[in-house]
TORKOL-4160 file (C-alpha; in steps of 0.2 Angstrom, whole numbers, padded with zeros to 4 digits, m for minus):
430
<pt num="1" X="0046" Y="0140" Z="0074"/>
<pt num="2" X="0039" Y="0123" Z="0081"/>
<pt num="3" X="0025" Y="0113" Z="0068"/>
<pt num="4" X="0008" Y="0120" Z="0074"/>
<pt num="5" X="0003" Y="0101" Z="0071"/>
<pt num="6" X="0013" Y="0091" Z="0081"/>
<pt num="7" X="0003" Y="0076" Z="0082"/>
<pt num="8" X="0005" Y="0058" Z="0094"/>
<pt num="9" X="0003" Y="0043" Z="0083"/>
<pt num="10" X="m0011" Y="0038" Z="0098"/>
<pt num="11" X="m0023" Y="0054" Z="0093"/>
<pt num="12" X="m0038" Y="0051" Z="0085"/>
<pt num="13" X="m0041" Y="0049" Z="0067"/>
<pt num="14" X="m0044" Y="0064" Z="0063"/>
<pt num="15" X="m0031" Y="0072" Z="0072"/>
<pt num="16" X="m0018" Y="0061" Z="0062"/>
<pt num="17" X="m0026" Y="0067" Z="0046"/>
<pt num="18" X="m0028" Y="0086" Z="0049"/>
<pt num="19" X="m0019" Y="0093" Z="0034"/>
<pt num="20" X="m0001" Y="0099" Z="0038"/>
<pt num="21" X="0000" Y="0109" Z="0020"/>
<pt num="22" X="m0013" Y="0121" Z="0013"/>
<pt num="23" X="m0012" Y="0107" Z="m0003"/>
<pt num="24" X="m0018" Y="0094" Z="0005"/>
<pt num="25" X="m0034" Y="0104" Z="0012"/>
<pt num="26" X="m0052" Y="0099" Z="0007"/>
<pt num="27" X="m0065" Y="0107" Z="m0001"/>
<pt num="28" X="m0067" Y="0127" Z="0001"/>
<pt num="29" X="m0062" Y="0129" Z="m0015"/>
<pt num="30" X="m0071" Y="0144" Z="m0019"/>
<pt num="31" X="m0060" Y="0152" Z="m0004"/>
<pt num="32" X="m0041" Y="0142" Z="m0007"/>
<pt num="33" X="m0043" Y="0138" Z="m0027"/>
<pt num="34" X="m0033" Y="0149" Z="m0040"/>
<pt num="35" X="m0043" Y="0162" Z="m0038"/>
<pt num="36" X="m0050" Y="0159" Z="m0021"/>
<pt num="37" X="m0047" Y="0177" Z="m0010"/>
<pt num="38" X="m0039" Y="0167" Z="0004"/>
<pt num="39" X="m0026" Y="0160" Z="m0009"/>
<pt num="40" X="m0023" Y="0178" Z="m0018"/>
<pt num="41" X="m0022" Y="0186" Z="0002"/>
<pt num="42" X="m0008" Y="0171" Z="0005"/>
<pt num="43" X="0000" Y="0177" Z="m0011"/>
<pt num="44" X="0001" Y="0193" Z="m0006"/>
<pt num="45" X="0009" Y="0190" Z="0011"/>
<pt num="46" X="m0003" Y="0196" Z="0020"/>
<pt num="47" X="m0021" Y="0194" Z="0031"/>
<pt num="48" X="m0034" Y="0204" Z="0037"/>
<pt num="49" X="m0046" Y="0199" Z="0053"/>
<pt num="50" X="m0058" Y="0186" Z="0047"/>
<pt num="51" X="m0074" Y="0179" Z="0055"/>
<pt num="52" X="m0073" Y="0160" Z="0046"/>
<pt num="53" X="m0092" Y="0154" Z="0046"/>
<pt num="54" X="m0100" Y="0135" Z="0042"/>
<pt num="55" X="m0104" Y="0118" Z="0049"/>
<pt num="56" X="m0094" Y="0106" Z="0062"/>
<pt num="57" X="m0081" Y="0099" Z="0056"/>
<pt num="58" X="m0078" Y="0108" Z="0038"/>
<pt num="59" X="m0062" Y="0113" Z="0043"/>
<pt num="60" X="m0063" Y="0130" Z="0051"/>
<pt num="61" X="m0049" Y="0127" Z="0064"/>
<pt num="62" X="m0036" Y="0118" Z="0050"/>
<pt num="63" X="m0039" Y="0132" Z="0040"/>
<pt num="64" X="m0033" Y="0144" Z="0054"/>
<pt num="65" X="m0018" Y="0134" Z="0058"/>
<pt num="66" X="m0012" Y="0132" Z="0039"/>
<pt num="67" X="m0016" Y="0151" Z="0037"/>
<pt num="68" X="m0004" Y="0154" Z="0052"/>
<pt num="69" X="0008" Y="0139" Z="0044"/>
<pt num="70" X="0008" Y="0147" Z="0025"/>
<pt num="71" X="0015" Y="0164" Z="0033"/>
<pt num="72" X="0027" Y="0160" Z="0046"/>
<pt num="73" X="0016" Y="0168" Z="0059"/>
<pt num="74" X="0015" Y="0168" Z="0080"/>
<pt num="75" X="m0002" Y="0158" Z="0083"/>
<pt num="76" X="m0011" Y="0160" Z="0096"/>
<pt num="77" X="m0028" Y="0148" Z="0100"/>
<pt num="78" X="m0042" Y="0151" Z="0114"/>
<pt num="79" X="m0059" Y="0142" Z="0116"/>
<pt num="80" X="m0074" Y="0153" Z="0119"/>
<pt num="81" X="m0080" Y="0138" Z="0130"/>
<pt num="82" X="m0066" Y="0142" Z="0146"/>
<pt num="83" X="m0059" Y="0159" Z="0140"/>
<pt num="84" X="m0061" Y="0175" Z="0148"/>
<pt num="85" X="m0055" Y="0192" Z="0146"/>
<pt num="86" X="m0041" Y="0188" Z="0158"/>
<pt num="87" X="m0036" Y="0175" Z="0145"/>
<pt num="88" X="m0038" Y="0188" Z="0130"/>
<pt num="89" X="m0030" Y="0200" Z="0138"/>
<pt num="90" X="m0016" Y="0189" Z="0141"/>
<pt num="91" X="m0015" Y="0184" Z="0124"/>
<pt num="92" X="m0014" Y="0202" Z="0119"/>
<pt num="93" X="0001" Y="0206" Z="0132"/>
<pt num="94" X="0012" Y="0192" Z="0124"/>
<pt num="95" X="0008" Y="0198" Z="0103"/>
<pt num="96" X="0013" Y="0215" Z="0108"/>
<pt num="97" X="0030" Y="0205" Z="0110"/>
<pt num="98" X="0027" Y="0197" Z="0094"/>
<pt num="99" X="0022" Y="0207" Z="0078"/>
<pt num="100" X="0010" Y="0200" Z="0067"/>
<pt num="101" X="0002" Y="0187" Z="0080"/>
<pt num="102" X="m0014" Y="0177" Z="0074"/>
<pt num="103" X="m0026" Y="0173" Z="0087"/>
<pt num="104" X="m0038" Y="0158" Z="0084"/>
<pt num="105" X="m0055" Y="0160" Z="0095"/>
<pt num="106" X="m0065" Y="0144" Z="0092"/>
<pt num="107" X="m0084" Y="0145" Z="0095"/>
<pt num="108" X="m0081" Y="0163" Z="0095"/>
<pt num="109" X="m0100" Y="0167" Z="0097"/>
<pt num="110" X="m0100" Y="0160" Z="0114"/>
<pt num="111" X="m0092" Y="0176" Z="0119"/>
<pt num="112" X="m0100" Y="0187" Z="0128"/>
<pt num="113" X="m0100" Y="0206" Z="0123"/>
<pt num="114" X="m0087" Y="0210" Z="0135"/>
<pt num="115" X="m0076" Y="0198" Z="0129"/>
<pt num="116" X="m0077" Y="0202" Z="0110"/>
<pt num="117" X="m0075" Y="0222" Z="0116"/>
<pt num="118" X="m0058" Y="0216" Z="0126"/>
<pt num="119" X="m0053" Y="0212" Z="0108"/>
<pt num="120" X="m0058" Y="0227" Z="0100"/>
<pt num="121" X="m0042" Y="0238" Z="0101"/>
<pt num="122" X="m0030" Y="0224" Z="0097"/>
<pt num="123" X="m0038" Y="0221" Z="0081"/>
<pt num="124" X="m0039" Y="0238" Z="0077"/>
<pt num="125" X="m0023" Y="0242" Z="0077"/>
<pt num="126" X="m0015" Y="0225" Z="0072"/>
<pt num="127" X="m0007" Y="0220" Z="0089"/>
<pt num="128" X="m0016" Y="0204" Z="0082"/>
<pt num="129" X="m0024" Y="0198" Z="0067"/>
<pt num="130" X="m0040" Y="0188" Z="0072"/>
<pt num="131" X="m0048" Y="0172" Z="0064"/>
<pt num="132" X="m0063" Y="0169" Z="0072"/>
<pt num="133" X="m0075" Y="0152" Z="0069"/>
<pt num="134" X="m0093" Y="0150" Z="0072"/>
<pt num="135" X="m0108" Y="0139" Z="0067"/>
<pt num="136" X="m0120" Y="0154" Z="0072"/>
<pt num="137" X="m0122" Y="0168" Z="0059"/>
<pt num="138" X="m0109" Y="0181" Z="0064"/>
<pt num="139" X="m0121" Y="0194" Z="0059"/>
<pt num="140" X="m0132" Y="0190" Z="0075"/>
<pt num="141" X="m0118" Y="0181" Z="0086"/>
<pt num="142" X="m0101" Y="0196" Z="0084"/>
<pt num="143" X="m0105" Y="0214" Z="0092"/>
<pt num="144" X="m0107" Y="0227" Z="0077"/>
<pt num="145" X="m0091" Y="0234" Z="0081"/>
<pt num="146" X="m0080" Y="0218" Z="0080"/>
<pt num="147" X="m0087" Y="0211" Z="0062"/>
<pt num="148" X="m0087" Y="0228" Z="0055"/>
<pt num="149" X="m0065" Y="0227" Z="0058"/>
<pt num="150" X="m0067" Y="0208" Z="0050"/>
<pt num="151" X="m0069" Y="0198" Z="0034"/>
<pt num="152" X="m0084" Y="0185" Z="0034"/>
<pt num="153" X="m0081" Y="0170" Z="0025"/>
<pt num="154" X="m0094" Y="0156" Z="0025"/>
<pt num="155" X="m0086" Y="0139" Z="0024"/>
<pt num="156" X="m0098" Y="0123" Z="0014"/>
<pt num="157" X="m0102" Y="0106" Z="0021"/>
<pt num="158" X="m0091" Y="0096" Z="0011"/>
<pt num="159" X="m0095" Y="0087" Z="m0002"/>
<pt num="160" X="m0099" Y="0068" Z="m0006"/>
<pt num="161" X="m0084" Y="0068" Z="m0018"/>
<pt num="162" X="m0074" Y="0077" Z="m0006"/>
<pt num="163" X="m0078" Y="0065" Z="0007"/>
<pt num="164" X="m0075" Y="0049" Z="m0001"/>
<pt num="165" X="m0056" Y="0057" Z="m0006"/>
<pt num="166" X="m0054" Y="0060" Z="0014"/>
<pt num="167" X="m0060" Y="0040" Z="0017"/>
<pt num="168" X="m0048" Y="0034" Z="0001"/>
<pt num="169" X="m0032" Y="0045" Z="0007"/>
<pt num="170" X="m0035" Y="0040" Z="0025"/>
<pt num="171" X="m0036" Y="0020" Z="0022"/>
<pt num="172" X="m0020" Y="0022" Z="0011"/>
<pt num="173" X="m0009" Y="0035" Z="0021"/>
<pt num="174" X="m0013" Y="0034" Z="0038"/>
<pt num="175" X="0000" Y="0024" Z="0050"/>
<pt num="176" X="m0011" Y="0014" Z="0056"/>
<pt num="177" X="m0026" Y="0013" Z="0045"/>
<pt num="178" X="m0015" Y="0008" Z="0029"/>
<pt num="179" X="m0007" Y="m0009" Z="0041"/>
<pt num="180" X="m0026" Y="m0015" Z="0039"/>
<pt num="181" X="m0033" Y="m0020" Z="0023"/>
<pt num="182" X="m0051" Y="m0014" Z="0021"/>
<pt num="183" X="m0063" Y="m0014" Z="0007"/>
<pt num="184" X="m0076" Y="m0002" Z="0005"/>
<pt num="185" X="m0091" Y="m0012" Z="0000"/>
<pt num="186" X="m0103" Y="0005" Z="0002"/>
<pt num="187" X="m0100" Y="0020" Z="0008"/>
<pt num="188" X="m0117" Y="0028" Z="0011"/>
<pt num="189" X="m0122" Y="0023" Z="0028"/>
<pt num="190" X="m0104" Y="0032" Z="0033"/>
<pt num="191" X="m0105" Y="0048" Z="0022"/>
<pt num="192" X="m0123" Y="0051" Z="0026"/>
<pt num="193" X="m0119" Y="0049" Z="0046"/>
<pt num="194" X="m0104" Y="0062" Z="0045"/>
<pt num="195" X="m0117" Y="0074" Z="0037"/>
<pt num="196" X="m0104" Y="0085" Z="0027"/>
<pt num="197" X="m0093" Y="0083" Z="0045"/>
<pt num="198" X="m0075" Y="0077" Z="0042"/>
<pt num="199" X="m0070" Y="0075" Z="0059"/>
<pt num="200" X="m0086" Y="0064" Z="0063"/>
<pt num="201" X="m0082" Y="0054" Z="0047"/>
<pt num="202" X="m0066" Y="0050" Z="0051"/>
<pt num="203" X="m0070" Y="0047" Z="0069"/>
<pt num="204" X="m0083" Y="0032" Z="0064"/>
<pt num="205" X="m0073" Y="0026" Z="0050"/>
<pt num="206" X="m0057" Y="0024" Z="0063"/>
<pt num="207" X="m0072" Y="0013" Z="0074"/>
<pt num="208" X="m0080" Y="0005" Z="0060"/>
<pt num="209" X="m0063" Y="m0004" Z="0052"/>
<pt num="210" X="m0057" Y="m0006" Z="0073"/>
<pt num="211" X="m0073" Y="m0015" Z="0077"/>
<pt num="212" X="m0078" Y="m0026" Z="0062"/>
<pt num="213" X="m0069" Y="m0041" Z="0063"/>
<pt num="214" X="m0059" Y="m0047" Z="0046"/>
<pt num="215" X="m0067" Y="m0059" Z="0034"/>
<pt num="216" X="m0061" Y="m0078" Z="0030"/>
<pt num="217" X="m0049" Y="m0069" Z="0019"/>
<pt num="218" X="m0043" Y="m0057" Z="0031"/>
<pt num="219" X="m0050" Y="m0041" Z="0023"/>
<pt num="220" X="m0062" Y="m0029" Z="0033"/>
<pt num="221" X="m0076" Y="m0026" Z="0024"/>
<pt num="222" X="m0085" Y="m0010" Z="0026"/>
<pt num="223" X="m0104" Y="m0009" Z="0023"/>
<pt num="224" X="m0119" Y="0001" Z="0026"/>
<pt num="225" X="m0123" Y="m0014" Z="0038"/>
<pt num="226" X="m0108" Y="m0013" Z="0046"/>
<pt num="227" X="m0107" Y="0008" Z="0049"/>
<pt num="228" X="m0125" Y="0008" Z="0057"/>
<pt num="229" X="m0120" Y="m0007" Z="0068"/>
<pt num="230" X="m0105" Y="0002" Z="0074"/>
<pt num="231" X="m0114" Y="0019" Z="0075"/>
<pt num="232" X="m0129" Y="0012" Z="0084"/>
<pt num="233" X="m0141" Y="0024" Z="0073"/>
<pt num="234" X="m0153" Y="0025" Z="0060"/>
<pt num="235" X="m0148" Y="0034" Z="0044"/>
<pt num="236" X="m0166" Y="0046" Z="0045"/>
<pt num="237" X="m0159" Y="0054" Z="0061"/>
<pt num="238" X="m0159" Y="0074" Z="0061"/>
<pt num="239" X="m0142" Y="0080" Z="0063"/>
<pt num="240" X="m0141" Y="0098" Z="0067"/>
<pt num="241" X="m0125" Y="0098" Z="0060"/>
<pt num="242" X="m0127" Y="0089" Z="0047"/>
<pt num="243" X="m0131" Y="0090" Z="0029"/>
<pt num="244" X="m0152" Y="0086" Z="0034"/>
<pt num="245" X="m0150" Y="0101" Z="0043"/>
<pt num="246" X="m0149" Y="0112" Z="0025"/>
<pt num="247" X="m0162" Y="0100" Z="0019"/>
<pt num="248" X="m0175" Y="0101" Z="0033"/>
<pt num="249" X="m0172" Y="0119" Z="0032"/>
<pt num="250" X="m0177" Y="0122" Z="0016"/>
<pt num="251" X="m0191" Y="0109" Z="0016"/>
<pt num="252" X="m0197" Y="0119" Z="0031"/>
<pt num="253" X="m0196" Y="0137" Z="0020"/>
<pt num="254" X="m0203" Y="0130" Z="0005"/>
<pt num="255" X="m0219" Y="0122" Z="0015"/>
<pt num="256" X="m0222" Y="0138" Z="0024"/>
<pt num="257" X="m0221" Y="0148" Z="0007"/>
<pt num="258" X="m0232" Y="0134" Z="m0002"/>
<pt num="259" X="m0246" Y="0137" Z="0011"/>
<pt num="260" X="m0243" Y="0121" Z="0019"/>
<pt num="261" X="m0245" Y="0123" Z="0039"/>
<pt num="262" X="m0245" Y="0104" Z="0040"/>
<pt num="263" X="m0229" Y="0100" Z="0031"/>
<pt num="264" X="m0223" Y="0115" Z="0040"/>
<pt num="265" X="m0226" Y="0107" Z="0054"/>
<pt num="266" X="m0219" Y="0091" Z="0054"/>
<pt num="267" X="m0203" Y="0098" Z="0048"/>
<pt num="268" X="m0202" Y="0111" Z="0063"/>
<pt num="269" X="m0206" Y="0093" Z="0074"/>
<pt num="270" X="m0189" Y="0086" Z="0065"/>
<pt num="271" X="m0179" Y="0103" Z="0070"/>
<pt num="272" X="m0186" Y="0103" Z="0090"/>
<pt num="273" X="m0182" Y="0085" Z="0090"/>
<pt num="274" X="m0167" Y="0086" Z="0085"/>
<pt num="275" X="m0160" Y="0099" Z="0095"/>
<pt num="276" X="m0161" Y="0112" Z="0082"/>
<pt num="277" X="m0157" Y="0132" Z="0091"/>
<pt num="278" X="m0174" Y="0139" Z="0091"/>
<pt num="279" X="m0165" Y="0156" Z="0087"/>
<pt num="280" X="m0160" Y="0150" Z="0070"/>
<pt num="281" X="m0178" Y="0142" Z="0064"/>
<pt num="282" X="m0185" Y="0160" Z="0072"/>
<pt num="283" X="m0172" Y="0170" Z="0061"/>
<pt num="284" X="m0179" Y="0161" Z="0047"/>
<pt num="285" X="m0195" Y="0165" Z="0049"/>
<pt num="286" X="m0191" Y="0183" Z="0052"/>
<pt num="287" X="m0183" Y="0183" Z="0034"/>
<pt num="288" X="m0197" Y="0171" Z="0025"/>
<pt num="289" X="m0209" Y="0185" Z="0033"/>
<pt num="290" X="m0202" Y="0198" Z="0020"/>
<pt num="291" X="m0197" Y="0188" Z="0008"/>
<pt num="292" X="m0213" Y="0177" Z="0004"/>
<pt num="293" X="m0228" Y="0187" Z="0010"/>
<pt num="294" X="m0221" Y="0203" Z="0014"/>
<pt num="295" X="m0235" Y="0219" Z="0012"/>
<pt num="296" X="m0249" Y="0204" Z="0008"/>
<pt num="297" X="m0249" Y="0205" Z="0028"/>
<pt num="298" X="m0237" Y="0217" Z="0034"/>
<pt num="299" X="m0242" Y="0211" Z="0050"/>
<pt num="300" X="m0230" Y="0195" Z="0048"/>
<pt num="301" X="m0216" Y="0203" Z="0048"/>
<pt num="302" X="m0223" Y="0209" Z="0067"/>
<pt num="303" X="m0227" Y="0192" Z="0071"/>
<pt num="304" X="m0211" Y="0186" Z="0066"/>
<pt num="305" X="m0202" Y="0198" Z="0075"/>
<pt num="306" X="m0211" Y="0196" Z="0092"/>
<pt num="307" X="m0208" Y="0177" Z="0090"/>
<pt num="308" X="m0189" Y="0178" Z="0088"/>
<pt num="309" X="m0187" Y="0191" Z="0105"/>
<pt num="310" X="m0200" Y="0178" Z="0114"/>
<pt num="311" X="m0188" Y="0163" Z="0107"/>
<pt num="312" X="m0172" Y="0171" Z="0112"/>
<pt num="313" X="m0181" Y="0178" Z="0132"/>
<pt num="314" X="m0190" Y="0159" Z="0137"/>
<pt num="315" X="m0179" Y="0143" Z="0125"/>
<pt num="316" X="m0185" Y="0129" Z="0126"/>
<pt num="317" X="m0195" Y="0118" Z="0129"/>
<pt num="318" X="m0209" Y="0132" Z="0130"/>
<pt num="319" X="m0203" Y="0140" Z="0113"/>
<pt num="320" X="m0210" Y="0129" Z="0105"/>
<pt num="321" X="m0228" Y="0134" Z="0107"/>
<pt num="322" X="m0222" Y="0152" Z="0099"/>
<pt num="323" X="m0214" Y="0144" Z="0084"/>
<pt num="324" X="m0229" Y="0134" Z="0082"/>
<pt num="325" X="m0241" Y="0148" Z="0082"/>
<pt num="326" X="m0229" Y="0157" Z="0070"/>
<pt num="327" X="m0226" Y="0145" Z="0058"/>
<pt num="328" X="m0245" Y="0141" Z="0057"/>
<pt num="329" X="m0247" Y="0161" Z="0054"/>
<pt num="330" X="m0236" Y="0162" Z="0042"/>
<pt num="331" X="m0240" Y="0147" Z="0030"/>
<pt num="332" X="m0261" Y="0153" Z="0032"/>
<pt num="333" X="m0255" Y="0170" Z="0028"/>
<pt num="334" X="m0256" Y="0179" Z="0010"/>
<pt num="335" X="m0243" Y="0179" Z="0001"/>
<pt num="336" X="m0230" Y="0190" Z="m0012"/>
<pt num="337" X="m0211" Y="0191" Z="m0016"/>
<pt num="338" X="m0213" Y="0211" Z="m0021"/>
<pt num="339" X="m0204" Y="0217" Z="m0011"/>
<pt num="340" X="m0190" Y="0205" Z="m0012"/>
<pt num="341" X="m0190" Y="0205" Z="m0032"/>
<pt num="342" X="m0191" Y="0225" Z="m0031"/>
<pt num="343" X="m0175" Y="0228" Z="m0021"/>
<pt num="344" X="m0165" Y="0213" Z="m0032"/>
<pt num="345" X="m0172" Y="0224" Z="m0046"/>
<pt num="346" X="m0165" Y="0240" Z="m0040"/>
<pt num="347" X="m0148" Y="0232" Z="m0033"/>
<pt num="348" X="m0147" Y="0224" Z="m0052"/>
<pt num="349" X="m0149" Y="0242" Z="m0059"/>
<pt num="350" X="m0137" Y="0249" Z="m0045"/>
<pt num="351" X="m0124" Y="0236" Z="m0050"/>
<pt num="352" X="m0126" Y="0236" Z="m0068"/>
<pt num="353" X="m0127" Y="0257" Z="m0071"/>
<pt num="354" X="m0120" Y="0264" Z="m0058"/>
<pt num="355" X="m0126" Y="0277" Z="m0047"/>
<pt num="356" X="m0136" Y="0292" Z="m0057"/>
<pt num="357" X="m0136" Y="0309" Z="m0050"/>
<pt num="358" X="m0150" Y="0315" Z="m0039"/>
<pt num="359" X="m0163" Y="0328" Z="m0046"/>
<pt num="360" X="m0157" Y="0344" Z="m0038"/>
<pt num="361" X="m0174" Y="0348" Z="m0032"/>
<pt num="362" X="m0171" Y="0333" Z="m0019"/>
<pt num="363" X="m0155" Y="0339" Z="m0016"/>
<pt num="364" X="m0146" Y="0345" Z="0003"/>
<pt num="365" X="m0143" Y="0362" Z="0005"/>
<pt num="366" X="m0133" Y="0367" Z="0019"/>
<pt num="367" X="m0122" Y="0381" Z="0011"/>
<pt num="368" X="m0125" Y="0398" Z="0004"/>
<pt num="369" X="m0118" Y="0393" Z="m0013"/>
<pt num="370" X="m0127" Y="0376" Z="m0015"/>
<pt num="371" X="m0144" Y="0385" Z="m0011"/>
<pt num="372" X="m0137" Y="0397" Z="m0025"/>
<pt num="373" X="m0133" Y="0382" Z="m0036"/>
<pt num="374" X="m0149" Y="0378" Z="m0034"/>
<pt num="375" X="m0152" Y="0364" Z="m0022"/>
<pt num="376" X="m0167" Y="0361" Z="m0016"/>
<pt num="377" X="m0177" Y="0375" Z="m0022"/>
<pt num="378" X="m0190" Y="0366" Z="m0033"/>
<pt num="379" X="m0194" Y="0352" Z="m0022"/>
<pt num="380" X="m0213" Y="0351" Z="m0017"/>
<pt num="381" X="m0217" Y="0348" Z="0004"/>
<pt num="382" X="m0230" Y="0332" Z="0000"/>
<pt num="383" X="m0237" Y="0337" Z="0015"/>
<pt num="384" X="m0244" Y="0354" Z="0006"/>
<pt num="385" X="m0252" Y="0344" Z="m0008"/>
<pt num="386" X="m0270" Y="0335" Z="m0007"/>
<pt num="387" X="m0270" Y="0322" Z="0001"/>
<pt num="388" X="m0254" Y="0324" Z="0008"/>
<pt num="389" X="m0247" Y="0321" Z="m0010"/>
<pt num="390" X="m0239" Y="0331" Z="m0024"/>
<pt num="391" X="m0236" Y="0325" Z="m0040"/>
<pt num="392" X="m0215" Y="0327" Z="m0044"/>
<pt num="393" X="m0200" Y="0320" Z="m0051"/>
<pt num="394" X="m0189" Y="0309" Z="m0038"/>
<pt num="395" X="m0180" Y="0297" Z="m0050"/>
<pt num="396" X="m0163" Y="0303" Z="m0058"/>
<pt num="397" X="m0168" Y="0309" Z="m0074"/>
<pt num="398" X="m0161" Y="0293" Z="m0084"/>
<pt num="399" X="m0173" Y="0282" Z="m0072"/>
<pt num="400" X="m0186" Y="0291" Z="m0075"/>
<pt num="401" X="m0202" Y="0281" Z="m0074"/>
<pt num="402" X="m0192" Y="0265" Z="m0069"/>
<pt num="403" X="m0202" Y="0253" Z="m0058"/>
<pt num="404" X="m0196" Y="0241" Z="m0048"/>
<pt num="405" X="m0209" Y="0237" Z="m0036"/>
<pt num="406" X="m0225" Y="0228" Z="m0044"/>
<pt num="407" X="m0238" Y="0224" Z="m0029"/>
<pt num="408" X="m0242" Y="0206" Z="m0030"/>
<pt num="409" X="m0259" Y="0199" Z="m0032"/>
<pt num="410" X="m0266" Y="0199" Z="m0016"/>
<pt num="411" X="m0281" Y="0211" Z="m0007"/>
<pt num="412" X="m0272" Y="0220" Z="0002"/>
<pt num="413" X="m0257" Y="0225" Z="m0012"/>
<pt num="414" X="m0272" Y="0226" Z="m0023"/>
<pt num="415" X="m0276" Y="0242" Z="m0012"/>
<pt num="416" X="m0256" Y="0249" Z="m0015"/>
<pt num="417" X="m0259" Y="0246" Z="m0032"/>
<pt num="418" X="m0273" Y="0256" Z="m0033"/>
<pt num="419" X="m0267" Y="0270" Z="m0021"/>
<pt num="420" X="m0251" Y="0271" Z="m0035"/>
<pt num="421" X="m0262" Y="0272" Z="m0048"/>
<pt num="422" X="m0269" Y="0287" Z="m0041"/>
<pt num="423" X="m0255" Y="0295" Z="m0039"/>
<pt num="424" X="m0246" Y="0294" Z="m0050"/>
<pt num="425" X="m0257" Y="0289" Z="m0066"/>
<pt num="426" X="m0248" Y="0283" Z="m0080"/>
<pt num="427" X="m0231" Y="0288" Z="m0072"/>
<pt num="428" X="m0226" Y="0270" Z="m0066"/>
<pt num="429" X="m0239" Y="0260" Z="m0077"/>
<pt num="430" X="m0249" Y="0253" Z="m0062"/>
């Protein structure tokens, strides 16, 4: 089978250095180290569907071809951007012909749903094994049925380490790098312009060491200076891509959950500015609604929602009224973590215990011999009770009087509290 990465010495940088072995790979090591899944898949021969999810330029698209590479598989790519289901289809035609076929759809939340159902029954049945890359949370952007027959894998902004081992190698191995002798004076200009990005980094270092002109010695001499002349941009710029992107993000999270609408604010100013998807800051609120105020003012969660449906229905530049509205809703609003902590609790008890058996008064009984076993018959209607209430045992017995949920200290939890309290008197401790 032909190399998958035949490559002209006139490409760009970083298509001369896209890695031809799976050991010359950077970063993801939590995915390809010893004990990285991918790596113990690889061992095994073998690959299930897989949704690979991160930044730009981390190295979703190498990762596919040395996947395909490692075991001697048919490869397949297609482009969400100009492929149809005529082109899927096709695709599928020819791995038919060709058992174990890897198809590689770039971008693959650009698909509509009609082009991710025409995939469907291929993946199902293994006429191909799919690797798909996106930048956009699978979990909104790939129809139910596709990412339920798929592994999801998220993919990190590389590291600084990691990128300053990509500049080194590519300054000493490259064909036509290593013929020019550079000296990397600083570095933080060009690693904080790439933004995690390896083809961006590569891309301006390839311009950087062409355009600066060598010294009296005849060395390049790469500076901050030099990669913002070349570049032709400050280094505060928002980069969507980027690692600011993570960094406004979570500045913008923790100034709505401090009770800061101004910070708030500003930080939603640097996302719009800078091109951000309004569908991403919206899913954000959506989950900062449960997790930081929660039942405080269940009404967030509402707000939230409506804000993310109106985001998705109008864009920009409108949208940004509706965000702006949410935002300052959100950080004014009361706050609590209850119910977060409470379900982390639960889940923690789940993981660490097991699952205990339910009480058989709660227990289904749609058989003659479970109701003879019992099921069923000693639970109490709540509805029968005053005030639609009555006092029972819904915990497995080895959980009994367990509580997870603890109402935080705000009015309108202050009421749950005191509703609890009510019910269940010293049962929970409320």
């Amino acid at each position: 089978m032909a190399s998958l990465f035949d490559t002209p010495h006139t490409a760009p940088l970083a298509e001369r250095r896209r890695p031809r072995r799976l050991a010359d790979y950077a970063g993801q090591a939590h995915l390809l180290g010893e004990q990285g899944v991918l790596r113990r898949y690889l061992a095994a021969g073998r690959l299930p569907s897989l949704i690979l999810w991160g930044p730009p330029g981390v190295g979703k698209t190498t990762l596919a071809l040395l996947l395909a590479e490692e075991l001697k598989r048919p490869f397949a790519m297609l482009s969400a951007i100009n492929a149809g289901v005529k082109d899927v289809r096709e695709v599928i035609d020819r791995a038919r012909k060709q058992a174990g076929t890897i198809l590689f759809i770039d971008e693959i939340h650009r698909f509509s749903k009609a082009q991710q159902d025409a995939l469907l029954g291929a993946v199902e049945n293994g006429t191909v094994t799919l690797i798909g890359a996106t930048t956009e949370n699978p979990s909104f952007e790939v129809i139910p049925a596709l990412l339920s027959r798929c592994q999801v894998y998220t993919l990190e902004a590389l590291s600084a380490d990691t990128l300053r081992n990509i500049v080194r190698r590519a300054l000493a191995e490259d064909e036509v790098l290593r013929k020019i002798p550079v000296d990397v004076i600083e570095d933080h200009a060009l690693l904080a312009l790439s933004g995690g990005d390896a083809r961006k980094l590569l891309g301006l270092l390839e311009l950087v060491v062409e355009s600066t002109p060598p010294n009296a010695a005849g060395r390049v001499q790469l500076t901050d200076e030099a990669v913002q002349r070349t570049a032709q941009r400050p280094l505060a710029r928002y980069d969507k891509g980027g690692e600011m992107h993570y960094d406004v993000i979570s500045a913008f999270i923790k100034s709505i959950r401090g009770s800061d609408p101004n910070a708030a604010l500003y930080y939603l100013a640097v996302m719009l500015e800078g091109g951000e998807d309004v569908k991403f800051i919206a899913r954000r609120l959506l989950i900062l609604a449960s997790e930081d105020i929660g039942n405080a003012n269940p009404n967030a969660l509402l707000l939230a929602q409506s804000c993310f449906q109106a985001c998705t229905v109008i864009g920009l530049p409108e949208s940004d009224l509706i965000l702006s509205q949410t935002v300052i809703y959100l950080a004014t609003s009361p706050k609590s973590n209850a119910a977060y902590t409470a379900i982390r609790a639960a889940q923690a008890q789940v993981r660490q215990h097991g699952v205990h058996p339910v009480p058989v008064p709660l227990r289904n009984a749609p058989t003659k011999l479970l109701k003879e076993l019992g099921y069923g018959q000693a639970y109490q209607y709540s509805h029968n009770g005053p005030g639609n209430f009555a006092y029972q045992e819904f915990m497995p017995e080895a959980l009994s009087g367990t509580r997870f949920y603890d109402p935080g200290d705000n009015p309108a939890e202050a009421k749950i509290r005191e509703r609890l309290r009510q019910w269940w008197q010293e049962k929970y401790s409320y």
